[in-house]
C-alpha positions in Angstrom: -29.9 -3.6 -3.7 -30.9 -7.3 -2.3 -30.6 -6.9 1.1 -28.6 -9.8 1.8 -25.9 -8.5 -1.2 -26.0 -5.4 1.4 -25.4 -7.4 4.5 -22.7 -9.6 2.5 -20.9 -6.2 0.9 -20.2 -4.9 5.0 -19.3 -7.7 6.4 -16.4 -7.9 3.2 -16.2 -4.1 3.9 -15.1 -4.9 7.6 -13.3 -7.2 7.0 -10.8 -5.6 4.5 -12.0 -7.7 1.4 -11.9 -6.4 -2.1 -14.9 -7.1 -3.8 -16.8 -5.7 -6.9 -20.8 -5.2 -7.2 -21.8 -6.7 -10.2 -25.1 -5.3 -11.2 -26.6 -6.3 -15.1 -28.0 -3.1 -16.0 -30.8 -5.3 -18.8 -32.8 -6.6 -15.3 -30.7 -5.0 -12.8 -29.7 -8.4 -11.4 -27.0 -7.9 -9.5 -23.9 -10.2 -7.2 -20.5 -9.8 -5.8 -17.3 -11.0 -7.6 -14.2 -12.0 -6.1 -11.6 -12.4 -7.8 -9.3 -15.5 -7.5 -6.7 -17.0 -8.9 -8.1 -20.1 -9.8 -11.4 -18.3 -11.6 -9.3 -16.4 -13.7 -10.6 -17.8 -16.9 -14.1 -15.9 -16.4 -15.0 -12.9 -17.9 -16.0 -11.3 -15.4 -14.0 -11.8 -12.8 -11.0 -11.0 -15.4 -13.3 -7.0 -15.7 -13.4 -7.3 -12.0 -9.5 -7.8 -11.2 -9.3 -4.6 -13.9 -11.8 -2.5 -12.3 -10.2 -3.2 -8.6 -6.8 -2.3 -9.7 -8.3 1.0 -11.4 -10.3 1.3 -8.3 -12.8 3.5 -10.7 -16.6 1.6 -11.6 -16.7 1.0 -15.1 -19.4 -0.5 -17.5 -18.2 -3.7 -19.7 -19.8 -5.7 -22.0 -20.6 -9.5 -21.4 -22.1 -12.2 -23.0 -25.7 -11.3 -21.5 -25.4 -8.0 -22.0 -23.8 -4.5 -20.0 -22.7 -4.9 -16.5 -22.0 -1.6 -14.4 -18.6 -2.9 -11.7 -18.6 -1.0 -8.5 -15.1 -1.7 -6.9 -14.6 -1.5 -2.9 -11.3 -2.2 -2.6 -9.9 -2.0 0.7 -8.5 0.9 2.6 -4.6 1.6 1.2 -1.9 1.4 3.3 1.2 3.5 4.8 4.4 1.0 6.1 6.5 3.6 7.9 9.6 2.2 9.4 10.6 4.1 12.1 9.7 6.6 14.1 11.3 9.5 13.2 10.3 13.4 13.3 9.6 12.8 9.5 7.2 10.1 10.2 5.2 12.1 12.4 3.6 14.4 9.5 4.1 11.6 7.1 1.8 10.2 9.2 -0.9 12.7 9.9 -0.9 13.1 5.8 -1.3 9.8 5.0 -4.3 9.1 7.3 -6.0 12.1 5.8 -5.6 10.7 2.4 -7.2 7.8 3.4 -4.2 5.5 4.1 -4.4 3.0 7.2 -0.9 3.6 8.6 1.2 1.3 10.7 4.4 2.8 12.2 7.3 0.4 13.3 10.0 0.7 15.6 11.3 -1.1 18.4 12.7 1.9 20.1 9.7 2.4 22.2 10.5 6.1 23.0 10.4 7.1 19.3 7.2 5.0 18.0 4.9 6.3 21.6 1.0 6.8 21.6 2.1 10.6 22.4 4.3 11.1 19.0 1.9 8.9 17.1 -1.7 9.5 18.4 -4.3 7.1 16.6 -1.7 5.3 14.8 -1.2 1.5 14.7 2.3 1.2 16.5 4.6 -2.1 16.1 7.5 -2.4 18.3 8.9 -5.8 16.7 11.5 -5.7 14.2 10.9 -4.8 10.8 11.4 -8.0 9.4 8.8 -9.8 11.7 6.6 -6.6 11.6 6.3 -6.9 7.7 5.7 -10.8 8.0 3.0 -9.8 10.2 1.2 -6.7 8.1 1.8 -9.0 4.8 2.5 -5.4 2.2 0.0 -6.0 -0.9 -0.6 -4.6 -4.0 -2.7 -1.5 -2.0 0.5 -1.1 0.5 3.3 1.6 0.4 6.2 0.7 2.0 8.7 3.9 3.7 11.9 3.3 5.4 13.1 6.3 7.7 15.4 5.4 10.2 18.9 5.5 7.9 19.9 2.2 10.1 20.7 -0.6 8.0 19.5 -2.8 11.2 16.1 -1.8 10.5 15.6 -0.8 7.2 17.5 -3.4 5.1 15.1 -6.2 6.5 12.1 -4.0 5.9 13.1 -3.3 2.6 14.2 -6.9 1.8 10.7 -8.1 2.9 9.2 -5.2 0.8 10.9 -6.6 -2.3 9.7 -9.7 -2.1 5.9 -8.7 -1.6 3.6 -7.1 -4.6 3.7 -3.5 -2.4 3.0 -0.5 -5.3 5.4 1.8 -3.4 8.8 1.4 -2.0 10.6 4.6 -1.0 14.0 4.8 1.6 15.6 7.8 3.0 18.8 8.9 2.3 21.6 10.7 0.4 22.4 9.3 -3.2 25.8 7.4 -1.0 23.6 6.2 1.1 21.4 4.7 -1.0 24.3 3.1 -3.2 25.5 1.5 0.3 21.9 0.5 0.5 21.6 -1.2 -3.3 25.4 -2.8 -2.6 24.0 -4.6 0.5 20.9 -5.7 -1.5 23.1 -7.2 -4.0 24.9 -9.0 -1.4 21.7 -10.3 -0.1 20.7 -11.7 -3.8 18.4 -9.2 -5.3 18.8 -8.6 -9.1 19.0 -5.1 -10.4 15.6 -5.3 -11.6 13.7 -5.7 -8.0 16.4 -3.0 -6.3 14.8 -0.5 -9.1 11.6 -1.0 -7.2 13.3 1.6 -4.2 12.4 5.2 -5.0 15.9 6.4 -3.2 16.3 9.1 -2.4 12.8 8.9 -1.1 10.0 11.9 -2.4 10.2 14.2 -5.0 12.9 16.5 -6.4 11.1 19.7 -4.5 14.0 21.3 -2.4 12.2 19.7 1.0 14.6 20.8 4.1 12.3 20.2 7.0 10.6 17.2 8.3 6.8 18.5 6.8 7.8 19.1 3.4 10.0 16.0 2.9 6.6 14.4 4.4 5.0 16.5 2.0 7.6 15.1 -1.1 7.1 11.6 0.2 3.3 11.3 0.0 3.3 13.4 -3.4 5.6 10.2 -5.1 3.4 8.0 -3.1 0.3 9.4 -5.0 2.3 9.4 -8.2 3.0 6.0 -7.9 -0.3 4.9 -7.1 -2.4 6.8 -9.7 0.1 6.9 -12.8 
């Protein structure tokens, strides 16, 4: 590799930049490709949006022959709001799958560095904690606190953001109180779909590791289906 392709690929690593290695495997001539809006018309920056939201390398055929995509996307991340005793697992879990997580509450008892060792902790309120954190298309987005003071901002900001996973705990009555509220607020059936509610999988979870447990499993459904 060119060693100033290398230089350029960590400093985009480091910086949380999703960018694809472009390599031409006829001379082995290789560059990065970032994808933008406004380049959309190339072909190969059209391969590269593809190969970034698979997040797998692929070979495709261009006009001057076979290119082999690398992706490096940047790390995926965990939005936990609040810092309950499900978070903590959820948490742990998600950091070992790779996730950069970022726990908010403003209760600074619950969301401590003792409950929440090596975990990015936000004590503003949800709404100008997600404004902050700006959810993406690699973000998952959990609500845990079953306060409407918290979550319903959270999840309102969620909806409005490209975020792959949205997931809010609660009974089925809670979550209809929840989608009522939403409608109230102006979202159309088809964006209050986007909440996985109950949040996790159907798996008969009763304490606070296995719904953790049920949560990241949906999470990882959602992402790789």
């Amino acid at each position: 590799m060119d060693a100033d392709i290398l230089a350029q690929l960590v400093k985009d690593r480091a910086a949380k930049r999703p960018v694809v290695l472009a390599t031409r495997l006829t001379d082995g001539f290789g560059k990065l490709v970032y994808p933008t809006e406004k380049q959309e018309e190339n072909w190969l920056i059209k391969a590269s949006y593809e190969v970034l939201a698979s997040d797998r390398a692929a070979i495709v055929a261009g006009p001057d022959g076979d290119w082999f995509l690398n992706p490096f996307n940047p790390p995926l991340r965990l939005i936990i709001v609040g810092a309950v005793h499900i978070a903590q697992p959820l948490a742990r879990m998600a950091a070992l799958a790779g996730y950069d997580v970022t726990v908010i509450d403003p209760r600074t008892a619950f969301a401590s560095e003792n409950r929440f060792p090596d975990i990015d902790l936000r004590h503003d309120w949800p709404d100008e904690a997600m404004a902050a954190l700006a959810p993406d298309t690699r973000t998952a987005v959990v609500t845990l606190t079953h306060d409407p003071k918290l979550d319903d901002p959270a999840l309102q900001a969620a909806l409005k953001s490209p975020a792959f996973y949205i997931g809010a705990l609660g009974s089925q009555k809670t979550h209809a109180a929840r989608v009522a509220r939403l409608k109230e607020a102006a979202f159309e059936d088809v964006d209050i779909a986007r909440i996985h509610g109950p949040v996790g999988l159907a798996i008969g979870a009763k304490s606070p590791t296995e719904i953790a447990i049920s949560i990241m499993a949906e999470i990882t459904g959602s992402l790789r289906q």
